[in-house]
PDBQT receptor file of N, H, CA, C and O in Angstrom, charges set to zero:
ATOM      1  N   UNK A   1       0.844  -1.181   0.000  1.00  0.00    +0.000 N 
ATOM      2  CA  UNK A   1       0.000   0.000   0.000  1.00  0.00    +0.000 C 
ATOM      3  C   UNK A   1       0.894   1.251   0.000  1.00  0.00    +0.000 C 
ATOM      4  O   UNK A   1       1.511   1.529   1.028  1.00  0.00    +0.000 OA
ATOM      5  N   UNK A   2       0.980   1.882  -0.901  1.00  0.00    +0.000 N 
ATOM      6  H   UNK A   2       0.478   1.656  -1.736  1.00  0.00    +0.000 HD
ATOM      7  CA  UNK A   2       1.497   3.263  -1.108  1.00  0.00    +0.000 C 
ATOM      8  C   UNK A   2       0.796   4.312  -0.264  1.00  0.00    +0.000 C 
ATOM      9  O   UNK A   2      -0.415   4.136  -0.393  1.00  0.00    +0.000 OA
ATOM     10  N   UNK A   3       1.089   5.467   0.655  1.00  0.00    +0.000 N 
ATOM     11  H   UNK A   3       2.073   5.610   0.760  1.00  0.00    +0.000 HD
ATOM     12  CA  UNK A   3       0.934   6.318   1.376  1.00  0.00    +0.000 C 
ATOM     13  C   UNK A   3       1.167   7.618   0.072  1.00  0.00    +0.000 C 
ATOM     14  O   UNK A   3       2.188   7.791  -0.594  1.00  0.00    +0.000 OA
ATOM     15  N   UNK A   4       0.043   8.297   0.008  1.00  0.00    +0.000 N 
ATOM     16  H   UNK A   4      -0.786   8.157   0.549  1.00  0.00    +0.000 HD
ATOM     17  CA  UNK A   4       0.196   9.425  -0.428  1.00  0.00    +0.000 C 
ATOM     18  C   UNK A   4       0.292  10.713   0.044  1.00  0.00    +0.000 C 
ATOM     19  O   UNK A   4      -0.709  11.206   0.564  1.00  0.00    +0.000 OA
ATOM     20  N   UNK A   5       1.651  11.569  -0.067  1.00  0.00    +0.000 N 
ATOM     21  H   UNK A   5       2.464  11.169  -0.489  1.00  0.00    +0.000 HD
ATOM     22  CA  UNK A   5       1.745  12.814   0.702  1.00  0.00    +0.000 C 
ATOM     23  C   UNK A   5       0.609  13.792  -0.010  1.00  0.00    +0.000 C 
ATOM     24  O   UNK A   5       0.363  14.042  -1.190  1.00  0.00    +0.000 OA
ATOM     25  N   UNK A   6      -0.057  14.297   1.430  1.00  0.00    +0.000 N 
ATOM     26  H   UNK A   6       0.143  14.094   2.388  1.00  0.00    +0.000 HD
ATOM     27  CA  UNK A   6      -1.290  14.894   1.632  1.00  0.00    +0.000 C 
ATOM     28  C   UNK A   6      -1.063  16.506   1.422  1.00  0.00    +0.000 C 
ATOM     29  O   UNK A   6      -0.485  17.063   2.355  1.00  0.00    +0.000 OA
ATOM     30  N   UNK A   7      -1.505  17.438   0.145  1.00  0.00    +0.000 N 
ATOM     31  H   UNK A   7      -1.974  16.986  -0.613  1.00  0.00    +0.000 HD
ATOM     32  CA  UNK A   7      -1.077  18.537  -0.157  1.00  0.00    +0.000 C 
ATOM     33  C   UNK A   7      -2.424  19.438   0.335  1.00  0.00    +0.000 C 
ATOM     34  O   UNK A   7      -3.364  18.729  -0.024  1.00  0.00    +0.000 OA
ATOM     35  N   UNK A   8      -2.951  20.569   0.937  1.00  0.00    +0.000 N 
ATOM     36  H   UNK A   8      -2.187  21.145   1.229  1.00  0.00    +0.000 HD
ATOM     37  CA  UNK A   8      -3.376  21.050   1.344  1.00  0.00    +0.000 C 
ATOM     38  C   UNK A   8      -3.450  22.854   0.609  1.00  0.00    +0.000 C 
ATOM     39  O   UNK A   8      -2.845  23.725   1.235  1.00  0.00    +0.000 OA
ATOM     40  N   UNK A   9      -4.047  23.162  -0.410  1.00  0.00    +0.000 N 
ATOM     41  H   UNK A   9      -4.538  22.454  -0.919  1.00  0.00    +0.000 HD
ATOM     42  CA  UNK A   9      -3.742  24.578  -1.331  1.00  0.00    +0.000 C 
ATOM     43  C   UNK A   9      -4.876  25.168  -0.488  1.00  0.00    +0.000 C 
ATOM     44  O   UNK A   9      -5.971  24.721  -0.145  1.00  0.00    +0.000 OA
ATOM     45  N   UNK A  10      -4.338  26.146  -0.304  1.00  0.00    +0.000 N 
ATOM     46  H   UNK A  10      -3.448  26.509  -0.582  1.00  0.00    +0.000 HD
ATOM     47  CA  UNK A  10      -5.299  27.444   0.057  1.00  0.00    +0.000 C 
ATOM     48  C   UNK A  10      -4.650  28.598  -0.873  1.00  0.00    +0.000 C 
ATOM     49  O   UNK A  10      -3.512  28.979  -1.149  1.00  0.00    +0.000 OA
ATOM     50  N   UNK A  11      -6.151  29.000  -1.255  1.00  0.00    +0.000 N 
ATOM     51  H   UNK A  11      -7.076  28.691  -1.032  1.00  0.00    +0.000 HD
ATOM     52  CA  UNK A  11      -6.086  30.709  -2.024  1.00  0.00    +0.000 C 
ATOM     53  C   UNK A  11      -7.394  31.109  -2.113  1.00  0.00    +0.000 C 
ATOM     54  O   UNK A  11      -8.104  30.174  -1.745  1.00  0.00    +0.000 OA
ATOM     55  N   UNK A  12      -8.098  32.149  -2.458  1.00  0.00    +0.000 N 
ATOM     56  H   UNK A  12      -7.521  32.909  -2.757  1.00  0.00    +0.000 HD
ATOM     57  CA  UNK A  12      -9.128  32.345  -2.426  1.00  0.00    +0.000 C 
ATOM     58  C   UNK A  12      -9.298  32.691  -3.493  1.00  0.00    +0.000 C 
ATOM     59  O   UNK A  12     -10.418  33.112  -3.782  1.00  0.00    +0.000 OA
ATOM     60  N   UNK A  13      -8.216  32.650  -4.535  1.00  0.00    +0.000 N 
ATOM     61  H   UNK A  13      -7.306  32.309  -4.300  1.00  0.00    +0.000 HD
ATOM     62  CA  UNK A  13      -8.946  32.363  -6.332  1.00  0.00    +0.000 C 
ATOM     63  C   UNK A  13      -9.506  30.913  -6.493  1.00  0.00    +0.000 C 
ATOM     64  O   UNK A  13      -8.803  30.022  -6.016  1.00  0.00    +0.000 OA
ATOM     65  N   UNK A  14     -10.560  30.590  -7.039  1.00  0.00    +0.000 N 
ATOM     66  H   UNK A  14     -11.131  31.313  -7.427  1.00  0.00    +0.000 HD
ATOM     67  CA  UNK A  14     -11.028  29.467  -7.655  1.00  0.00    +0.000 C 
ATOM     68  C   UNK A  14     -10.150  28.593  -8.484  1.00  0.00    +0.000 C 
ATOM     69  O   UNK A  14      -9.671  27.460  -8.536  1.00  0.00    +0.000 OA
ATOM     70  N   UNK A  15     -10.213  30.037  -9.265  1.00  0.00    +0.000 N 
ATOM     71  H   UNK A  15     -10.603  30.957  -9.223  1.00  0.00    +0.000 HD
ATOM     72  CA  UNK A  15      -9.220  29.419 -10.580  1.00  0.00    +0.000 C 
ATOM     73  C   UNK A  15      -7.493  28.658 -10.486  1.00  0.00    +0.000 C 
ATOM     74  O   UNK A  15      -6.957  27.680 -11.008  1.00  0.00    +0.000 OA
ATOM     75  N   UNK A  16      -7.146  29.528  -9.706  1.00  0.00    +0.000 N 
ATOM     76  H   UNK A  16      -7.581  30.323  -9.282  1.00  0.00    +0.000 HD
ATOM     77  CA  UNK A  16      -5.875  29.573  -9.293  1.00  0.00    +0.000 C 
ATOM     78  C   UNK A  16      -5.922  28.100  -8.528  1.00  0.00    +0.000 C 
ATOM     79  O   UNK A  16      -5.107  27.272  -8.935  1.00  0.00    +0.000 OA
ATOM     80  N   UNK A  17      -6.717  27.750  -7.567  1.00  0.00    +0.000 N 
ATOM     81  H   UNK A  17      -7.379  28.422  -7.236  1.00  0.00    +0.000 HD
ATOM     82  CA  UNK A  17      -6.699  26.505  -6.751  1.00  0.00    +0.000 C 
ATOM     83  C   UNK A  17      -6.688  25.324  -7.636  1.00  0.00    +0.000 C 
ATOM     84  O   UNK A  17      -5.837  24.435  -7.615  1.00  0.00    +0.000 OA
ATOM     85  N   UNK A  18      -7.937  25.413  -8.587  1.00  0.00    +0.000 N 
ATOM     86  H   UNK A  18      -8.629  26.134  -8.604  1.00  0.00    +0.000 HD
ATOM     87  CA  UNK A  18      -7.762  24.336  -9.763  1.00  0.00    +0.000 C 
ATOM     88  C   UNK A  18      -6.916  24.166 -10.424  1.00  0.00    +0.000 C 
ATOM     89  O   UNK A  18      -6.810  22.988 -10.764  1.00  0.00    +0.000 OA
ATOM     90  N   UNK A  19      -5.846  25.137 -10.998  1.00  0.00    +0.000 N 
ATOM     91  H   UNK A  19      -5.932  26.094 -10.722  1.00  0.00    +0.000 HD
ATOM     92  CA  UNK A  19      -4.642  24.871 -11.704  1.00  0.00    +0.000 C 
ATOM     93  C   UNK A  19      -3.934  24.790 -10.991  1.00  0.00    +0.000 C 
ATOM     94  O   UNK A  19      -2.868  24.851 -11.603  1.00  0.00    +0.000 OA
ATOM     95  N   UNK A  20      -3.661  24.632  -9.553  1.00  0.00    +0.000 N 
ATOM     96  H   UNK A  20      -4.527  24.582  -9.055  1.00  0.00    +0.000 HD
ATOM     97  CA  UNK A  20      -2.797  24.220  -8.477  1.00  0.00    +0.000 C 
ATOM     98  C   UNK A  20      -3.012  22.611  -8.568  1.00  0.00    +0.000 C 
ATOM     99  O   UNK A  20      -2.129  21.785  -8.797  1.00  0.00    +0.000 OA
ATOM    100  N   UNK A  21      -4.147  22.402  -8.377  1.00  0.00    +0.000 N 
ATOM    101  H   UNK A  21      -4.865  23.073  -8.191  1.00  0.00    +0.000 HD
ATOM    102  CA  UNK A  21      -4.814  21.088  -7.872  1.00  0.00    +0.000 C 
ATOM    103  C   UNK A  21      -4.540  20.049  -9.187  1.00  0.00    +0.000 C 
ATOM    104  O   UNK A  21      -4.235  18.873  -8.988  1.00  0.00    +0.000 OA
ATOM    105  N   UNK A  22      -4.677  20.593 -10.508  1.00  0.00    +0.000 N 
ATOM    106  H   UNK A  22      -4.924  21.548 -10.670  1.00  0.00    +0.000 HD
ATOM    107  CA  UNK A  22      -4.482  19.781 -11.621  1.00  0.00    +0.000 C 
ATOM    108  C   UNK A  22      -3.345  19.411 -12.059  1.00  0.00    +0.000 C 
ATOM    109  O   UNK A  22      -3.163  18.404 -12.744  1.00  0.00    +0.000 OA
ATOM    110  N   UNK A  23      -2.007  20.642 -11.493  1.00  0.00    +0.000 N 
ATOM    111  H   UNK A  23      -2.154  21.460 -10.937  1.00  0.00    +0.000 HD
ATOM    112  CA  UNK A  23      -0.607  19.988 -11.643  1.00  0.00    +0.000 C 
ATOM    113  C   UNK A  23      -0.043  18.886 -10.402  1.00  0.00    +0.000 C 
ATOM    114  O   UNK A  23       0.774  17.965 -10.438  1.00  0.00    +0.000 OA
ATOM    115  N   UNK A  24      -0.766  19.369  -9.475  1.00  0.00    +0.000 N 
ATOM    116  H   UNK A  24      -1.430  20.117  -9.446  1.00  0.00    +0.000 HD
ATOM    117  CA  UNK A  24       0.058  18.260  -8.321  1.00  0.00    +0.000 C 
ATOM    118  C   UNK A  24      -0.600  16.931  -8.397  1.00  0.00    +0.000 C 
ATOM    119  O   UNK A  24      -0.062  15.952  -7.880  1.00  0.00    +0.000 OA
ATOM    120  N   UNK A  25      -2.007  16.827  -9.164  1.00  0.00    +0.000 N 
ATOM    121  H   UNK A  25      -2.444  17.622  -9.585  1.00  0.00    +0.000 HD
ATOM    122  CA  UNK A  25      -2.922  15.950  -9.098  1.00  0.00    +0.000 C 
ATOM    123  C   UNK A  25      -1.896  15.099 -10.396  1.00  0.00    +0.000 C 
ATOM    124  O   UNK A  25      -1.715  13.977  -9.923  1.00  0.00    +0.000 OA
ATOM    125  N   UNK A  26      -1.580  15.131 -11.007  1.00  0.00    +0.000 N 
ATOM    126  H   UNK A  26      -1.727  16.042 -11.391  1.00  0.00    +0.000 HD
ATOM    127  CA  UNK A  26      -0.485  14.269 -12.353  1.00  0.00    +0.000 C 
ATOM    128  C   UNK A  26       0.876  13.585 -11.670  1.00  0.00    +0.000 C 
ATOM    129  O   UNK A  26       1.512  12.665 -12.184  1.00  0.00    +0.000 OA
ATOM    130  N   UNK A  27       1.214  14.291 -10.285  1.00  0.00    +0.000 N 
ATOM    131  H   UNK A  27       0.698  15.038  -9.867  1.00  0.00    +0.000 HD
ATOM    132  CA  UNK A  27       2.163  13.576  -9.763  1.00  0.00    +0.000 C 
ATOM    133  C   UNK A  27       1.708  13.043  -8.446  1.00  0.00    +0.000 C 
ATOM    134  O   UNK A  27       2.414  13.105  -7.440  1.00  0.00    +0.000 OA
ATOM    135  N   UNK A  28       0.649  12.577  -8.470  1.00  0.00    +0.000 N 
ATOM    136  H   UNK A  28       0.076  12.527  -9.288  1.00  0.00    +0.000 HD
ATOM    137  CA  UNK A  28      -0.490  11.212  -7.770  1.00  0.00    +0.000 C 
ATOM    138  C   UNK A  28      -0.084  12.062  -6.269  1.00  0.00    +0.000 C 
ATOM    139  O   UNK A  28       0.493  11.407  -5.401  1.00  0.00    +0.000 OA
ATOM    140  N   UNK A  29      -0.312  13.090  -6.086  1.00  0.00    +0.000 N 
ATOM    141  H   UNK A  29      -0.781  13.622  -6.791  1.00  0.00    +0.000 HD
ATOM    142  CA  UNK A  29      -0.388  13.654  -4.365  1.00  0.00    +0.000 C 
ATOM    143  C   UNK A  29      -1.830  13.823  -4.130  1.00  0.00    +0.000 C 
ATOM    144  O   UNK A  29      -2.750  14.125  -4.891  1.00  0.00    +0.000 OA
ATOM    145  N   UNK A  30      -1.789  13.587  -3.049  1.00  0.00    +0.000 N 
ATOM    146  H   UNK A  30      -1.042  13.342  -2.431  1.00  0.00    +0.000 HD
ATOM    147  CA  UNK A  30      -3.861  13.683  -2.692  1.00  0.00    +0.000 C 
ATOM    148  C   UNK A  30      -3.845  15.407  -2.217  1.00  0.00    +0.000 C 
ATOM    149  O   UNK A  30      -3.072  16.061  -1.516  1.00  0.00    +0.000 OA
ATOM    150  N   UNK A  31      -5.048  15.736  -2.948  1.00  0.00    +0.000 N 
ATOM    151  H   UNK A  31      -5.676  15.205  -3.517  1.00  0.00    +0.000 HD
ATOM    152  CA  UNK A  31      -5.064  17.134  -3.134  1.00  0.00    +0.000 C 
ATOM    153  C   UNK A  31      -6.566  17.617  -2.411  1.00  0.00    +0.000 C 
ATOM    154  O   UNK A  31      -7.658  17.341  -2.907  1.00  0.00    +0.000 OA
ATOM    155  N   UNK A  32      -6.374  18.400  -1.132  1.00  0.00    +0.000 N 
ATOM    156  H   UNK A  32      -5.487  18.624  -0.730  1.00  0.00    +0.000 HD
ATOM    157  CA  UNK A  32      -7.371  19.037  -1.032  1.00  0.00    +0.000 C 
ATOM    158  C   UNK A  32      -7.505  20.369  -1.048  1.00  0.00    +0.000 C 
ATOM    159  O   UNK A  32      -6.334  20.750  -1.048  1.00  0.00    +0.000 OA
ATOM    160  N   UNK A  33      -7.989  21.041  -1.057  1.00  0.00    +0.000 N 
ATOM    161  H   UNK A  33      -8.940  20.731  -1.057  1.00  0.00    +0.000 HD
ATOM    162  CA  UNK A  33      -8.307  22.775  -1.406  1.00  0.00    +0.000 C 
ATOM    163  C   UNK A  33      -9.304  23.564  -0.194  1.00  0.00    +0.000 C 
ATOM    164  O   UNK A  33     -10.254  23.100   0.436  1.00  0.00    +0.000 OA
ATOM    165  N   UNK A  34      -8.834  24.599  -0.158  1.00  0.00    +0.000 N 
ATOM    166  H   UNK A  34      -8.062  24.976  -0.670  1.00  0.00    +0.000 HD
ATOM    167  CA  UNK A  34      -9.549  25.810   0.788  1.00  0.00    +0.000 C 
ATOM    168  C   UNK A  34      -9.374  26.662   0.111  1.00  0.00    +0.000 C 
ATOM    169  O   UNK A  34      -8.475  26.825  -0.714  1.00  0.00    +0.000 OA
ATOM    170  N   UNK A  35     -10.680  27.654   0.537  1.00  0.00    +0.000 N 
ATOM    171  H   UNK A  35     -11.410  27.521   1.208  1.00  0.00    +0.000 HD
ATOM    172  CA  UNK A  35     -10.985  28.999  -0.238  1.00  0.00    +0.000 C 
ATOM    173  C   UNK A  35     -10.929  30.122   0.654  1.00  0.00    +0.000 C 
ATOM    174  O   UNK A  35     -11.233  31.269   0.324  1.00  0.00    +0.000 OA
ATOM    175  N   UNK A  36     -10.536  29.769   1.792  1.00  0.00    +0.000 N 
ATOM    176  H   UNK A  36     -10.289  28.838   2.060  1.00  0.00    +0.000 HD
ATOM    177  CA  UNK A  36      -9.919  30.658   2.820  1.00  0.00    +0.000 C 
ATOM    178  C   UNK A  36      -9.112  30.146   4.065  1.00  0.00    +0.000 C 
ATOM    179  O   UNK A  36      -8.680  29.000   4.186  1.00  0.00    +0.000 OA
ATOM    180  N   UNK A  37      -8.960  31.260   5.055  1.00  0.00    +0.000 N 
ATOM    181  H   UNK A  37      -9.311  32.191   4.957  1.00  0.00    +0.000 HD
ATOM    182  CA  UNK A  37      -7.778  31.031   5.816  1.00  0.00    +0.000 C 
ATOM    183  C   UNK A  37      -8.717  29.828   7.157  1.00  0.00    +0.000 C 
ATOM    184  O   UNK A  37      -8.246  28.930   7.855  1.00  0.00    +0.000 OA
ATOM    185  N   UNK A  38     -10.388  30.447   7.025  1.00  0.00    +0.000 N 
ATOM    186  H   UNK A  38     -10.771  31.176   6.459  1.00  0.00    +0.000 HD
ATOM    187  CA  UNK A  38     -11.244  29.966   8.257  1.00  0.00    +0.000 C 
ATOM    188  C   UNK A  38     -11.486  28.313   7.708  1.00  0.00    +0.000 C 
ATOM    189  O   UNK A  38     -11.476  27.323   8.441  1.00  0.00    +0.000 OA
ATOM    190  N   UNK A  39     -11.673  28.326   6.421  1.00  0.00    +0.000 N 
ATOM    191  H   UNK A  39     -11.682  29.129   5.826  1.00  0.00    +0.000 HD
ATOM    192  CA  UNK A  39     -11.667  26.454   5.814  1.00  0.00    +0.000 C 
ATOM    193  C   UNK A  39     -10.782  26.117   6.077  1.00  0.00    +0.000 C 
ATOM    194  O   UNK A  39     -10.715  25.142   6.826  1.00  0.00    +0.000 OA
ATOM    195  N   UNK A  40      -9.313  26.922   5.466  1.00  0.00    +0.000 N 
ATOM    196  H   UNK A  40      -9.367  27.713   4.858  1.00  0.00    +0.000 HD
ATOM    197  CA  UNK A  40      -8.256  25.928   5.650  1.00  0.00    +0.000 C 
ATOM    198  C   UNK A  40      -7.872  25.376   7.207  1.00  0.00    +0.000 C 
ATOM    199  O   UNK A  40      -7.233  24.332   7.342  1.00  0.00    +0.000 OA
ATOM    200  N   UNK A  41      -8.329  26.186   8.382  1.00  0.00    +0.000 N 
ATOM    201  H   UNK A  41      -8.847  27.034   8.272  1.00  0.00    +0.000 HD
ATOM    202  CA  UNK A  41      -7.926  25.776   9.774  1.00  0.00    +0.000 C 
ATOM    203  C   UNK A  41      -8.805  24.533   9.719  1.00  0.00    +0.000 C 
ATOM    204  O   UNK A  41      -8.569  23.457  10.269  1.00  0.00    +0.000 OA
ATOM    205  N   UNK A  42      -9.792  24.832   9.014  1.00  0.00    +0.000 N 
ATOM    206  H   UNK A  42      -9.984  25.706   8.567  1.00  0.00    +0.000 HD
ATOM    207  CA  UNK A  42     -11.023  23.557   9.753  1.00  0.00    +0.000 C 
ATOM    208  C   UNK A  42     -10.911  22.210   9.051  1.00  0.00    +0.000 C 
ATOM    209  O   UNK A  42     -11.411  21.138   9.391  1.00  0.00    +0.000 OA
ATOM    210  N   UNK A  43      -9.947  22.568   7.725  1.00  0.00    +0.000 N 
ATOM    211  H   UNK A  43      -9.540  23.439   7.449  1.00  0.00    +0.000 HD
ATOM    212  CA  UNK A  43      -9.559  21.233   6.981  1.00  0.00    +0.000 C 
ATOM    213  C   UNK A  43      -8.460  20.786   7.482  1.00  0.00    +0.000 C 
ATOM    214  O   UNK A  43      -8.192  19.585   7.505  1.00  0.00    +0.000 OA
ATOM    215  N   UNK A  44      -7.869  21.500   7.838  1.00  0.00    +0.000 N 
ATOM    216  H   UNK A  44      -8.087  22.475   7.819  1.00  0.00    +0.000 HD
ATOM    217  CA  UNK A  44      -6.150  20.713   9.092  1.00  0.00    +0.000 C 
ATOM    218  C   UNK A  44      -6.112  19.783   9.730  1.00  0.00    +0.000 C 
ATOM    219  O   UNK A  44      -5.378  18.794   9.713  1.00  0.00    +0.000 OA
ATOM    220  N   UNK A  45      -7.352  20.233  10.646  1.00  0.00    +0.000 N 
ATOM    221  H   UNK A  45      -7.948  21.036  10.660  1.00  0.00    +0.000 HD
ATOM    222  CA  UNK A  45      -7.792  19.501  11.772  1.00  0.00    +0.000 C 
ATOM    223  C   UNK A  45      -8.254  17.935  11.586  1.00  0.00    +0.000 C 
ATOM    224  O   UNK A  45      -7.963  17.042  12.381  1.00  0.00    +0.000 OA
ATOM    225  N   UNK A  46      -9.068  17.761  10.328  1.00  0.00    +0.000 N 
ATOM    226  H   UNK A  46      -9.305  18.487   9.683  1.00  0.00    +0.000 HD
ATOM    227  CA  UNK A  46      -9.328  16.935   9.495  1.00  0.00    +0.000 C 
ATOM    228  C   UNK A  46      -8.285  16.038   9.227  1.00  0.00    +0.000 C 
ATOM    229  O   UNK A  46      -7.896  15.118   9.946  1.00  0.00    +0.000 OA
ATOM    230  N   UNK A  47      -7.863  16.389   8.121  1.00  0.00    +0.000 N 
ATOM    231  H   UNK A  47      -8.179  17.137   7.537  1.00  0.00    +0.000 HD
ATOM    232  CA  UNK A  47      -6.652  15.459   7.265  1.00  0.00    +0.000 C 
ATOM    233  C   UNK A  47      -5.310  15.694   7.651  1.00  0.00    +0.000 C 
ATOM    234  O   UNK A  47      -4.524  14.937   7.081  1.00  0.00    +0.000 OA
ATOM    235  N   UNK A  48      -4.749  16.575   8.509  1.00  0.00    +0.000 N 
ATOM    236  H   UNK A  48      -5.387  17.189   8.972  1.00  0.00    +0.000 HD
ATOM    237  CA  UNK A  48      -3.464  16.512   8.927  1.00  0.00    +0.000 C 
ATOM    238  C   UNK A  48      -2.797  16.579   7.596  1.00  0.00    +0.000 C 
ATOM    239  O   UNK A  48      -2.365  15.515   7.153  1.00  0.00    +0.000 OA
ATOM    240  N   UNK A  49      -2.634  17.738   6.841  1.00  0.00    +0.000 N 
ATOM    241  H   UNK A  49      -2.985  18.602   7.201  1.00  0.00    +0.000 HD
ATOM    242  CA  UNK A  49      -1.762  17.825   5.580  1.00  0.00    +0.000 C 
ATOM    243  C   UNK A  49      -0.606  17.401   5.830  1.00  0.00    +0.000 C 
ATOM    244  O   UNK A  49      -0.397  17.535   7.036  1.00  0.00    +0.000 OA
ATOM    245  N   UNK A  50       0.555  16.801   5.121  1.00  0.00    +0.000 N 
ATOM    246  H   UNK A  50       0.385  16.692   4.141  1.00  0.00    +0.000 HD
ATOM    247  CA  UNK A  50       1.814  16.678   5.010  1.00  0.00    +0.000 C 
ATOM    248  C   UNK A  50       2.360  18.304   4.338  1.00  0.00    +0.000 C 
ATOM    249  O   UNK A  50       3.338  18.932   4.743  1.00  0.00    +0.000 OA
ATOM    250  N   UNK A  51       1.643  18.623   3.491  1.00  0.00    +0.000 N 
ATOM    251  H   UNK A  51       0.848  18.112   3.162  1.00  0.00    +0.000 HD
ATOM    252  CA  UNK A  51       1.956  19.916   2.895  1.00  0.00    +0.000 C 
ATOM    253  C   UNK A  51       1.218  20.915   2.797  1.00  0.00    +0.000 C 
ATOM    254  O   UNK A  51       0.083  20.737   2.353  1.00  0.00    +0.000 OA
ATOM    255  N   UNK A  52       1.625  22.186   3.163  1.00  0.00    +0.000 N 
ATOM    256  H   UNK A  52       2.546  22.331   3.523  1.00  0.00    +0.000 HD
ATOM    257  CA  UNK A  52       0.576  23.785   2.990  1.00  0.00    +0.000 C 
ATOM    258  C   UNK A  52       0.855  24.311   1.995  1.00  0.00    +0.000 C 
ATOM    259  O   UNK A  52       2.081  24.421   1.972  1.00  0.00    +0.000 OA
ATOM    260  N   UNK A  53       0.375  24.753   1.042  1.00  0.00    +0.000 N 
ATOM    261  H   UNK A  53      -0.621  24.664   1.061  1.00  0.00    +0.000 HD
ATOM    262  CA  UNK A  53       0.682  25.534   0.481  1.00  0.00    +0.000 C 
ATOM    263  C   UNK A  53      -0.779  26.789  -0.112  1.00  0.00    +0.000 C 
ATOM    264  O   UNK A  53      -1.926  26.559  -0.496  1.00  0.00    +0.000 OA
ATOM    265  N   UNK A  54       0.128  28.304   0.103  1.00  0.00    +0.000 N 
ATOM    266  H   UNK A  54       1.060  28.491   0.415  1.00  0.00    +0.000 HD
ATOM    267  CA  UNK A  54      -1.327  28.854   0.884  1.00  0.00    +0.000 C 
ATOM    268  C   UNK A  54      -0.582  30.438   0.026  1.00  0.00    +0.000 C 
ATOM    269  O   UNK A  54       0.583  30.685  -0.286  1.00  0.00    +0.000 OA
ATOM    270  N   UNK A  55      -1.953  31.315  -0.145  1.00  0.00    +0.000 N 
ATOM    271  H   UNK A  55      -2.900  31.114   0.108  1.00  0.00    +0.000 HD
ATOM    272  CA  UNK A  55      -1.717  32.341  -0.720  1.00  0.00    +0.000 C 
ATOM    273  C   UNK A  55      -1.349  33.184   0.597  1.00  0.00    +0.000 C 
ATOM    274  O   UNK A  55      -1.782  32.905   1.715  1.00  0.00    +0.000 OA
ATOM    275  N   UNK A  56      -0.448  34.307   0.293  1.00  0.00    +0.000 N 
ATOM    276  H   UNK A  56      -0.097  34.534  -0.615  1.00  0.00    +0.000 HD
ATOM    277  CA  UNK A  56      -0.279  34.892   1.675  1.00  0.00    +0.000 C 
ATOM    278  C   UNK A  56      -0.823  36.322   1.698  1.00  0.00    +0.000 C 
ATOM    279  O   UNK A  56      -0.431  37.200   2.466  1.00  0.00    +0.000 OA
ATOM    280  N   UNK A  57      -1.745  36.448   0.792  1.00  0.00    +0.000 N 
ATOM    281  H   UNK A  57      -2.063  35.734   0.168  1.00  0.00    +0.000 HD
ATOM    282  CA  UNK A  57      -2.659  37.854   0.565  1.00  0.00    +0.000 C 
ATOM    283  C   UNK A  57      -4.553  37.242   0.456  1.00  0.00    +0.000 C 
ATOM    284  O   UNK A  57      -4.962  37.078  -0.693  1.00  0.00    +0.000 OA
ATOM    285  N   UNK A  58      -5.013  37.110   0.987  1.00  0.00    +0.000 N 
ATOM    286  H   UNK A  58      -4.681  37.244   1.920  1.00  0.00    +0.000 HD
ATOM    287  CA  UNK A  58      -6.106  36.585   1.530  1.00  0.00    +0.000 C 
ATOM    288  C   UNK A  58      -6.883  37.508   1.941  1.00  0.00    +0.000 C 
ATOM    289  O   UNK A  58      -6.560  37.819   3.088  1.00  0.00    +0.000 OA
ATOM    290  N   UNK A  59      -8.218  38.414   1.361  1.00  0.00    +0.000 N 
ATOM    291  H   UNK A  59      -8.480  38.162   0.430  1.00  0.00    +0.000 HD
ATOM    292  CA  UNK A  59      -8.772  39.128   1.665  1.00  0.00    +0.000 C 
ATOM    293  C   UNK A  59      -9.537  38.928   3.352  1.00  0.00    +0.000 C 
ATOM    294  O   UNK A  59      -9.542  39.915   4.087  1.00  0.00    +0.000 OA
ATOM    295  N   UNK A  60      -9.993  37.942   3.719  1.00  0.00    +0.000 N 
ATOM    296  H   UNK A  60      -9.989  37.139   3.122  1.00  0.00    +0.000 HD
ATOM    297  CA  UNK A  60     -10.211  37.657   5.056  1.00  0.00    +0.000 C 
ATOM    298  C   UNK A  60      -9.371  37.345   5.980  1.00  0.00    +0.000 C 
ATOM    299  O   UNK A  60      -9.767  36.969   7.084  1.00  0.00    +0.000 OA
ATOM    300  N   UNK A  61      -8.067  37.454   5.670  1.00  0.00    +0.000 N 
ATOM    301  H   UNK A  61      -7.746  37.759   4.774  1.00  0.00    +0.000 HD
ATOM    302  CA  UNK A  61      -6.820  36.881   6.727  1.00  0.00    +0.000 C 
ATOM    303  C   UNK A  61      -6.084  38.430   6.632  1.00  0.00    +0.000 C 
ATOM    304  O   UNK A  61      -5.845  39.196   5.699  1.00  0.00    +0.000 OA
ATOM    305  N   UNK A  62      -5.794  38.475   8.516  1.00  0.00    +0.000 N 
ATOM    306  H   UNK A  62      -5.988  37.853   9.274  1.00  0.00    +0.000 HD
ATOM    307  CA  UNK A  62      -5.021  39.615   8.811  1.00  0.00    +0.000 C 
ATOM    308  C   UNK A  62      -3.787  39.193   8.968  1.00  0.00    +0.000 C 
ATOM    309  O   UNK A  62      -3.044  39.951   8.344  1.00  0.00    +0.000 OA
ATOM    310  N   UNK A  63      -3.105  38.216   9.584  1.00  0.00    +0.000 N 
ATOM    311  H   UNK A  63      -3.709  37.600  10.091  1.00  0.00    +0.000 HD
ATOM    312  CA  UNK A  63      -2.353  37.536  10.070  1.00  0.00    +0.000 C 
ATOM    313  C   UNK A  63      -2.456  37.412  11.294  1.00  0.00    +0.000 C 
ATOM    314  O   UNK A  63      -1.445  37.061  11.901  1.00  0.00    +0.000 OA
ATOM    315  N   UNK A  64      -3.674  37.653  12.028  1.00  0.00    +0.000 N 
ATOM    316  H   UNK A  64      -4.496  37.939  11.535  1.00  0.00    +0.000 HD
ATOM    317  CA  UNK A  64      -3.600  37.334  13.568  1.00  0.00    +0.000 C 
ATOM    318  C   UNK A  64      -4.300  36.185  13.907  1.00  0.00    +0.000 C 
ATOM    319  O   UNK A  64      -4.335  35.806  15.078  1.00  0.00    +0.000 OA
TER     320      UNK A  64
């Protein structure tokens, strides 16, 4: 059984997430997506990403 490292995209473009999601998705990583900073906490908690990768200009995120 192969273990797949768990990639985790946050941005709050649509578009941008899907063409995130469609290149990492060709090199067989399990791909889930958030459309903000308040999903992405609540999807963490969930699946325990191996990887973040996250826009760092986020109209609802201050950094606090």
């Amino acid at each position: 059984m192969q273990i797949k490292t768990k990639i985790l995209l946050v941005d709050d473009s649509e578009e941008d997430r899907f063409l995130w999601e469609q290149t990492f998705l060709q090199f067989g990583f399990e791909i889930f997506t958030a459309g903000g900073g308040k999903e992405a906490i609540a999807t963490i908690e969930h699946i325990n990403p191996d990887v973040l990768l996250l826009d760092l200009n986020m109209p609802e995120m201050d950094g606090h």
